[in-house]
LUMVEXPA-333850 format. One record per residue (C-alpha): x, y, z. Coordinates in Angstrom, 1 decimal. Layout:
N
     px     py     pz
      X      Y      Z
...
***
This chain:
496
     px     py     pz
   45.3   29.7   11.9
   43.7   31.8    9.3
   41.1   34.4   10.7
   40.6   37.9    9.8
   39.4   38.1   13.8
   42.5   39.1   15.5
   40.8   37.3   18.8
   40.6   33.9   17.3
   44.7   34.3   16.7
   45.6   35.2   19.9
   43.4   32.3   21.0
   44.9   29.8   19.2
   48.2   30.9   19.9
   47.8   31.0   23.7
   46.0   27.0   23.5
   49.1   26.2   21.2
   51.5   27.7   23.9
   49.0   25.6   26.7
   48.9   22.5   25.1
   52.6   22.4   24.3
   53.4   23.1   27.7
   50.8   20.7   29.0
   52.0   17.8   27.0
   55.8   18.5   28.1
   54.5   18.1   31.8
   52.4   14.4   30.7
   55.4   13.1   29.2
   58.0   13.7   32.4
   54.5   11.6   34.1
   55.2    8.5   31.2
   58.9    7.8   32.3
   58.3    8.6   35.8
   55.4    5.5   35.4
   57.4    3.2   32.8
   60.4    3.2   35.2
   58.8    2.3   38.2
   56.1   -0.1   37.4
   56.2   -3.5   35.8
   54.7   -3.9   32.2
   52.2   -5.5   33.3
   51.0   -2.5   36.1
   51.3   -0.6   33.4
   49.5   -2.6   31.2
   46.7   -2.3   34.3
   46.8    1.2   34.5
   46.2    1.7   31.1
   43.3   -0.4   31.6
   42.1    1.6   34.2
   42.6    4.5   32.3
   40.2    3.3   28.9
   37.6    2.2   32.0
   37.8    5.8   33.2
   36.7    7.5   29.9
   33.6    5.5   29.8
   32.6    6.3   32.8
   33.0    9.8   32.1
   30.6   10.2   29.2
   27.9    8.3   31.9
   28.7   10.9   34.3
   29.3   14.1   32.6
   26.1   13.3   30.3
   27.4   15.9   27.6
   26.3   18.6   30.1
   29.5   21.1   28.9
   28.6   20.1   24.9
   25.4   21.7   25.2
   26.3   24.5   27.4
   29.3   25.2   24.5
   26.3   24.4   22.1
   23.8   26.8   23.3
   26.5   29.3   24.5
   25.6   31.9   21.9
   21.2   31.2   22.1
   21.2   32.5   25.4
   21.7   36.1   26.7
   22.6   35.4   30.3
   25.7   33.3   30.0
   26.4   33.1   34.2
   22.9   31.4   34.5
   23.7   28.4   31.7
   26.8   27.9   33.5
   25.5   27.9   37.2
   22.9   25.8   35.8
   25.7   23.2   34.3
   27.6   23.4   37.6
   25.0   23.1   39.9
   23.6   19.9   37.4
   26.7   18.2   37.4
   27.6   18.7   41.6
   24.1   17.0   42.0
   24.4   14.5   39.1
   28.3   13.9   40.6
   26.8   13.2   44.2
   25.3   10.5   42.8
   27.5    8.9   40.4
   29.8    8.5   43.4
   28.1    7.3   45.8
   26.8    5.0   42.8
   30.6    4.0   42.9
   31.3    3.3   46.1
   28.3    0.6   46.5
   28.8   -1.4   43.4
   32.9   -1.2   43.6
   33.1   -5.0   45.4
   30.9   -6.8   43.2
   31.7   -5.5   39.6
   35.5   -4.9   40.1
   37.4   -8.3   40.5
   35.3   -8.9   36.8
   37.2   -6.2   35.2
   40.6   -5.8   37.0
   40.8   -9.4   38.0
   42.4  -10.3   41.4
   44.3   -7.2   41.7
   44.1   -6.5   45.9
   43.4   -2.6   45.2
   40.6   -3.6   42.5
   37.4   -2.4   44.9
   39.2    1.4   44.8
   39.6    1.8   41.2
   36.6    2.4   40.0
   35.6    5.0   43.0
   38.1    6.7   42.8
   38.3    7.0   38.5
   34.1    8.5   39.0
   35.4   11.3   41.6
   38.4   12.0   39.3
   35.3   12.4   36.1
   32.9   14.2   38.6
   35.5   16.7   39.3
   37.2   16.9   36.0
   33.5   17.4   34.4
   33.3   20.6   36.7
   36.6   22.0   35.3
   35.7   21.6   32.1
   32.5   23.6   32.9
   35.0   26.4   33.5
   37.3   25.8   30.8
   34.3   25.4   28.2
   32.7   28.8   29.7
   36.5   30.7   29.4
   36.7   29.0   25.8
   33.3   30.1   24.3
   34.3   34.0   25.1
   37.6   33.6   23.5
   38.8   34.0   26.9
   42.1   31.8   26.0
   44.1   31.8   28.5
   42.2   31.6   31.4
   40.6   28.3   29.8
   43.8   26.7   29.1
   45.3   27.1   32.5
   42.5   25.0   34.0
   43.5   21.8   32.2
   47.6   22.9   32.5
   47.1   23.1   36.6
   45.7   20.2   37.0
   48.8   18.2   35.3
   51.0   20.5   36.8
   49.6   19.4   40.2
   49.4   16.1   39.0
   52.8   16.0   39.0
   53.4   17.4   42.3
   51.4   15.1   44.1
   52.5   11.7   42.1
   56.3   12.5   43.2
   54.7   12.0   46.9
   51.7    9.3   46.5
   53.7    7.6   44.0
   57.3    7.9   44.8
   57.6    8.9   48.3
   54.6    6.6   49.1
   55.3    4.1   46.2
   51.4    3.4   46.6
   51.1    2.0   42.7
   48.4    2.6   40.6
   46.6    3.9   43.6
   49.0    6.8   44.2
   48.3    7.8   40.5
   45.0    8.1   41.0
   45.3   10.1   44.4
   47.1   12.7   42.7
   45.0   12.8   39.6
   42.4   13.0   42.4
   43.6   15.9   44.4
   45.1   17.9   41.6
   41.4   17.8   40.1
   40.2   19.0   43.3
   42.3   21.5   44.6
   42.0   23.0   40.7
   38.2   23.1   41.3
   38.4   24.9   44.5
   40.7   27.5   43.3
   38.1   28.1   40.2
   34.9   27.7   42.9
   35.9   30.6   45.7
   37.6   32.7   42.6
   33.9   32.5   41.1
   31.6   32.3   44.0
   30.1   36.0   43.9
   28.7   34.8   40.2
   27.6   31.3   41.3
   24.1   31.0   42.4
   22.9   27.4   43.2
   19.8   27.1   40.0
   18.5   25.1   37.5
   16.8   27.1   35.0
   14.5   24.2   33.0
   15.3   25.7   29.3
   18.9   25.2   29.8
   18.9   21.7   31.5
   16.5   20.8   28.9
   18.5   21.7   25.9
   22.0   21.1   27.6
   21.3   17.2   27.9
   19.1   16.9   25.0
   22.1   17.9   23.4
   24.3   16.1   25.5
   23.0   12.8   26.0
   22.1   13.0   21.9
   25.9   12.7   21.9
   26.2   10.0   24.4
   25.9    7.0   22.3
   28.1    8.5   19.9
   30.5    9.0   22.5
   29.9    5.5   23.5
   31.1    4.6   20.1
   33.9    6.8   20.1
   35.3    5.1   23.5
   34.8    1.7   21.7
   36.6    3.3   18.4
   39.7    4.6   20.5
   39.8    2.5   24.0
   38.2   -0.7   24.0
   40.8   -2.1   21.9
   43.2   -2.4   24.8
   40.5   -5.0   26.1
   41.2   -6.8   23.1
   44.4   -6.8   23.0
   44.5   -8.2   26.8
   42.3  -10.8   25.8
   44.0  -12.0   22.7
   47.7  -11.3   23.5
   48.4  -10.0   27.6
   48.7   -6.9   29.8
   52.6   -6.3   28.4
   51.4   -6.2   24.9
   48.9   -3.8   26.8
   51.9   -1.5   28.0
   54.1   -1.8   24.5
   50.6   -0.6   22.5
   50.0    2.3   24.9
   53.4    3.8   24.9
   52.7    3.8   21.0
   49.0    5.1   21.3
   50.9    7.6   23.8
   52.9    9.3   21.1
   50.8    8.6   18.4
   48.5   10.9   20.3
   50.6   13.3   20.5
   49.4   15.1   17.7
   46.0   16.2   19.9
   47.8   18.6   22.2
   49.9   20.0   19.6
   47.8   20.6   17.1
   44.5   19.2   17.1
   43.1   20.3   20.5
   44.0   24.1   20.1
   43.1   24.0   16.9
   39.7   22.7   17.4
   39.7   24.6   20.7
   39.4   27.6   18.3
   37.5   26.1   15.6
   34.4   25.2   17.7
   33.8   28.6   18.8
   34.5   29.7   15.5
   32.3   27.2   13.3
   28.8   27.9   15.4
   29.3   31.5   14.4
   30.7   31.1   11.3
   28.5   29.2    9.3
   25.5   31.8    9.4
   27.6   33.8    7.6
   26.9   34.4    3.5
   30.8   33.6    2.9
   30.6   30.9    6.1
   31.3   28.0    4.0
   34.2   29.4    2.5
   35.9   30.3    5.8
   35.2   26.8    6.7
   36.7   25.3    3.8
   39.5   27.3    4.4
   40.0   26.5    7.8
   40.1   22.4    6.5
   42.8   23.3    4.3
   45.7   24.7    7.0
   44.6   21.9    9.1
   45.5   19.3    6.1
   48.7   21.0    5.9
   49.4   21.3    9.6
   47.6   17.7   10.6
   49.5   16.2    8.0
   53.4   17.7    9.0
   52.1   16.6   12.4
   51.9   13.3   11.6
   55.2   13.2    9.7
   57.0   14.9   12.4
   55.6   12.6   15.1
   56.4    9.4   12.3
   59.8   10.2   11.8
   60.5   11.1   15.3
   59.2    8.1   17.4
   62.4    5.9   18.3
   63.8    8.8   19.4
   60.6    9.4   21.8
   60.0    6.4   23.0
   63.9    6.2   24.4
   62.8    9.1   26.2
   59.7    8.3   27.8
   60.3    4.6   28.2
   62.5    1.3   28.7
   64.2   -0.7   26.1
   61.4   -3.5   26.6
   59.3   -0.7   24.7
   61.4   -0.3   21.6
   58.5   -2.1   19.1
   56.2    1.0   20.5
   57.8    3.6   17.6
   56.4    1.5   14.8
   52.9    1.9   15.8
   52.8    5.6   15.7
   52.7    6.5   12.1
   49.3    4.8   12.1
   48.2    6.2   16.0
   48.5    9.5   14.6
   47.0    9.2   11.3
   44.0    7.6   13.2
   43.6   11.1   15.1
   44.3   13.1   12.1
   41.3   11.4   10.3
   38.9   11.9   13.9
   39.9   15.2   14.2
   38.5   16.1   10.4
   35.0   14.2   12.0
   34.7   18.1   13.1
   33.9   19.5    9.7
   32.5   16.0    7.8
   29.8   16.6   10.7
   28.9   20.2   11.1
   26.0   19.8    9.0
   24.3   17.2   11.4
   25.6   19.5   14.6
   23.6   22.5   13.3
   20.4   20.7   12.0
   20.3   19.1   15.4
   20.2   15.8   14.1
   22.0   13.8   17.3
   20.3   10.9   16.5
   22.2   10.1   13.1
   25.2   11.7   14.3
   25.7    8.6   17.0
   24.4    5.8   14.8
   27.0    6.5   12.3
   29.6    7.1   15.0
   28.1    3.6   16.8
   28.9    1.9   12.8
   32.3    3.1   13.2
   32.7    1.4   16.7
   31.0   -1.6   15.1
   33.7   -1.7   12.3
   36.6   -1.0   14.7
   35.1   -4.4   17.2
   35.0   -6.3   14.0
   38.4   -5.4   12.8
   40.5   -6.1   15.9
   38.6   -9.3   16.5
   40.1  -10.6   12.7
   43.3   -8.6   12.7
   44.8   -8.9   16.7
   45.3  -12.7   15.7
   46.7  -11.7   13.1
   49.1   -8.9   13.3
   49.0   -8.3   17.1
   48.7   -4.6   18.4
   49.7   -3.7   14.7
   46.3   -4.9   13.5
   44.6   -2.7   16.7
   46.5    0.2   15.4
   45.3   -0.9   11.8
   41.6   -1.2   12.9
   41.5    2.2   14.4
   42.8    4.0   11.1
   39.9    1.9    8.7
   37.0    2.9   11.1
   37.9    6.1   11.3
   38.3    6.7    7.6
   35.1    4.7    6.9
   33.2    7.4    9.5
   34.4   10.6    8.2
   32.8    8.9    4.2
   29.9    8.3    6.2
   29.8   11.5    7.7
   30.5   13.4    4.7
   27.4   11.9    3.0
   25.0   12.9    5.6
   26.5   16.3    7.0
   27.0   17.5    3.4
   22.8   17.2    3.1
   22.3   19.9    5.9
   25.1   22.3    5.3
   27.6   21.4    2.1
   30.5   22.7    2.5
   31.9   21.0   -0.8
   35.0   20.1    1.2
   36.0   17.0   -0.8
   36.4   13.2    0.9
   39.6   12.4   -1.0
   41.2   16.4   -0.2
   43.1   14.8    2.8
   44.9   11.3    1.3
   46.4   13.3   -1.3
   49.0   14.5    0.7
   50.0   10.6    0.3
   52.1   11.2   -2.2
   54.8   12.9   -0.6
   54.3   11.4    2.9
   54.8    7.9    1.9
   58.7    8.4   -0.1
   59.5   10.7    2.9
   58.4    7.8    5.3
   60.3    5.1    2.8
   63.3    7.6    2.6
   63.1    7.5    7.1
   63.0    3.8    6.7
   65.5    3.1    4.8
   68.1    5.3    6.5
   67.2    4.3   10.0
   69.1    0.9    9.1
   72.6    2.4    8.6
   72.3    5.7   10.9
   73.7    4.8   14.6
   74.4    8.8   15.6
   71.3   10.2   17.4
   72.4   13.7   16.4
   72.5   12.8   12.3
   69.3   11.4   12.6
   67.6   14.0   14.3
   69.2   16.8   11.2
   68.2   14.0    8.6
   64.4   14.0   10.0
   64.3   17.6   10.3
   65.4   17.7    6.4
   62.4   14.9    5.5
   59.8   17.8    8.1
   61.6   20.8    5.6
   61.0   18.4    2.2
   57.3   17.9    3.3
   56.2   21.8    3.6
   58.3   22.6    0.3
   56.7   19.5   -1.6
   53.2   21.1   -0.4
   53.8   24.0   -1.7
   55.3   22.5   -5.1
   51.7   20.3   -5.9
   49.8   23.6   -4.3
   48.2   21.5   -1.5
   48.5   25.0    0.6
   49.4   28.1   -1.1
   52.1   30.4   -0.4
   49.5   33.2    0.8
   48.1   30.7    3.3
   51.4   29.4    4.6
   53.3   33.0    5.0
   49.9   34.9    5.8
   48.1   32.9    8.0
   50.7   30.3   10.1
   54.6   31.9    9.9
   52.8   35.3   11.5
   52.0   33.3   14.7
   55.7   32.4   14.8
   57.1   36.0   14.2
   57.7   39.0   16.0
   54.0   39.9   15.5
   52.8   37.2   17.5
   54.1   38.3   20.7
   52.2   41.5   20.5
   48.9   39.1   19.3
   49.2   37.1   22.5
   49.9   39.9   24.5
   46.6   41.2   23.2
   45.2   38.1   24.1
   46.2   38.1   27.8
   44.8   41.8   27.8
   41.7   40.5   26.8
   41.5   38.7   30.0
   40.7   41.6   32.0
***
């Protein structure tokens, strides 16, 4: 990532490293879930998992967003985040005993007859409550560049994860319920480690300035977010209600690796580039920087989504039965969809620094609007392909939408159209995939063919000077040289 701060490097290239590892961890979860459940329980799950991210936003109320938003407006940095913490433990107390008293009435509407309905929802709002609190952490860690302590958090708690599902899960063979014990417990015992490591700098408060401007901030979002969940989750609703829970299964497998380009790329990336933009954009040459950043993450958003196109038979063999085949064709548009919300980050930076929440969530509540609308014509019509479909529209209608208002507060003259240009060498590279998929049977030629089509897209960039020699040797090939052992190294120092 280009910077001329050496700490924003090292960062990025200790979250790559993370996420990476992370991801590696989530996908020996996938087969270990796909092999031992029916579709349909894993059709449930999945379910259970979109109804688990809404609750989130209702529990976590934004409370981290503002912290990381007001991060650098406040001198005494322990204080905003014992206030968070102290916030969200109260706030959390209630949100699960909530839980536990409306459980019996409200689940057998949304999981249906299943007998372990009444536990799902409890125990998905004590898996939010404590998650919330490790994000505190891992948001605090983040905003000082600290890199690697804030990427551990979220890489121990899959780690453990993974643990503890070989005994609830296989040992037990509880189901559903034994994923969501160890999600449970690995959350927990994460948040204990990170509670007596800090507890000489935690002091029970809540200072009124922060609160105030932490939730104003955070529950400005909330709607938005709202939106967002309906944009990216509620379609597996749809999809139950229109086709069935193994048509469920089959779309999340695809979503699954679709997605895949948010822990390799997106999520450090942004990890970086939040911490980076709130500073940045003071500066007189801010906008510049900015617009430099959206060009490598063009470059790199779009090889992603190549990569991840060209590569998904061979991942869904890996992670999943042969009843899941039809997943790989779903991923091309998955991970375009997440390309295009991942650009949201700069279309919107002008409404995050003017402070103007309220427009930020009625355009992203228009997006969820579109995305309802289109799955309700094209499910019928094209199944989970017209889901898939839906997601990509409303998100490219958003970042338009975006663009137009954002660019009133802080232009950054970044151009809509800048990202579909790269079109024109994606789609013969995808054609050229295509067509030779139908006559190559060897796993090992197609895996040298799709690495050719990965090599063809970065020269072909570089040919219509979509990124610029400079920028690809100077800013991205360092972090994969010798140099970047001594920048991480630097990084870990910076720990201390």
């Amino acid at each position: 990532m280009p910077t001329d701060n050496r700490k924003m490097l090292s960062s990025g290239a200790v979250y790559f490293c993370a996420s990476i590892l992370t991801q590696l961890i989530n996908l020996l979860l996938i087969p270990l879930y796909t092999r031992h459940l029916s579709q349909e329980q894993f059709g449930q799950y999945d379910l259970i998992l979109s109804v688990q991210m809404l609750l989130s936003l209702m529990i976590t109320l934004g409370v981290h967003s503002g912290m990381v938003r007001f991060f650098n407006e406040f001198d005494n940095k322990q204080e905003l985040r014992n206030t968070a913490l102290t916030f969200a433990l109260i706030w959390g107390t209630v949100c699960i005993g909530g839980a536990w008293a409306i459980s019996p009435w409200i689940s057998p509407f949304v999981f249906d007859s299943n007998p372990d309905a009444s536990l799902f929802i409890p125990y998905v709002v004590m898996i939010s409550v404590i998650s919330c609190l490790n994000l505190i952490y891992s948001s605090y860690y983040a905003m000082h560049f600290k890199a690697l302590k804030s990427s551990s958090i979220q890489f121990s708690v899959v780690l453990t994860t993974l643990i503890l599902a070989v005994y609830f899960f296989l040992h037990l063979q509880l189901g559903v319920i034994g994923i969501l014990k160890a999600q449970l417990w690995s959350n927990a015992f994460v948040f204990a480690v990170l509670f007596v490591l800090n507890l000489k700098r935690y002091k029970f408060t809540l200072r009124q300035d922060p609160i105030r401007k932490m939730l104003g901030y955070g529950t400005g979002l909330l709607l938005g977010d709202v939106s967002a969940w309906v944009l990216s989750l509620s379609d597996r609703f749809l999809i139950k209600g229109y086709l069935n829970l193994s048509s469920v299964a089959v779309y999340s497998i695809g979503y699954k690796i679709g997605m895949l380009i948010n822990p390799a790329f997106i999520t450090p990336f942004m990890s970086v580039f939040t911490a980076f933009k709130f500073k940045a954009y003071k500066d007189e040459d801010g906008p510049e920087k900015i617009r430099k950043m959206f060009r490598i993450y063009n470059f790199m958003g779009w090889l992603c989504v190549l990569g991840l196109t060209v590569f998904a038979n061979v991942a869904v063999r890996l992670v999943a039965t042969e009843e899941y085949s039809s997943a790989g064709t779903l991923v091309p548009l998955i991970s375009f969809s997440y390309f295009l919300s991942g650009s949201l980050a700069f279309y919107s930076l002008g409404l995050h620094i003017a402070n103007k929440m309220r427009t930020n969530y009625l355009i992203s509540l228009l997006a969820a609007l579109i995305n309802v609308g289109c799955n309700i014509v094209l499910i019928p019509w094209l199944g989970i392909y017209g889901s898939a479909l839906a997601t990509v529209i409303s998100y490219a209608v958003t970042s338009v939408v975006f663009y137009h208002y954002g660019s009133k507060y802080y232009p950054l003259g970044l151009g809509i159209l800048f990202p579909y240009k790269y079109l024109v060498i994606y789609l013969p590279l995808y054609a050229l995939h295509a067509a030779y998929m139908h006559f190559i049977h060897s796993l090992l030629i197609e895996i040298a063919l799709n690495l050719l089509l990965v090599g063809g897209f970065v020269a072909c960039s570089l040919i219509f000077k979509f990124i610029s020699t400079k920028e690809l040797l100077g800013d991205l090939l360092p972090m994969l040289s010798r140099k970047s052992k001594k920048i991480i190294m630097e990084g870990v120092r910076s720990e201390s």
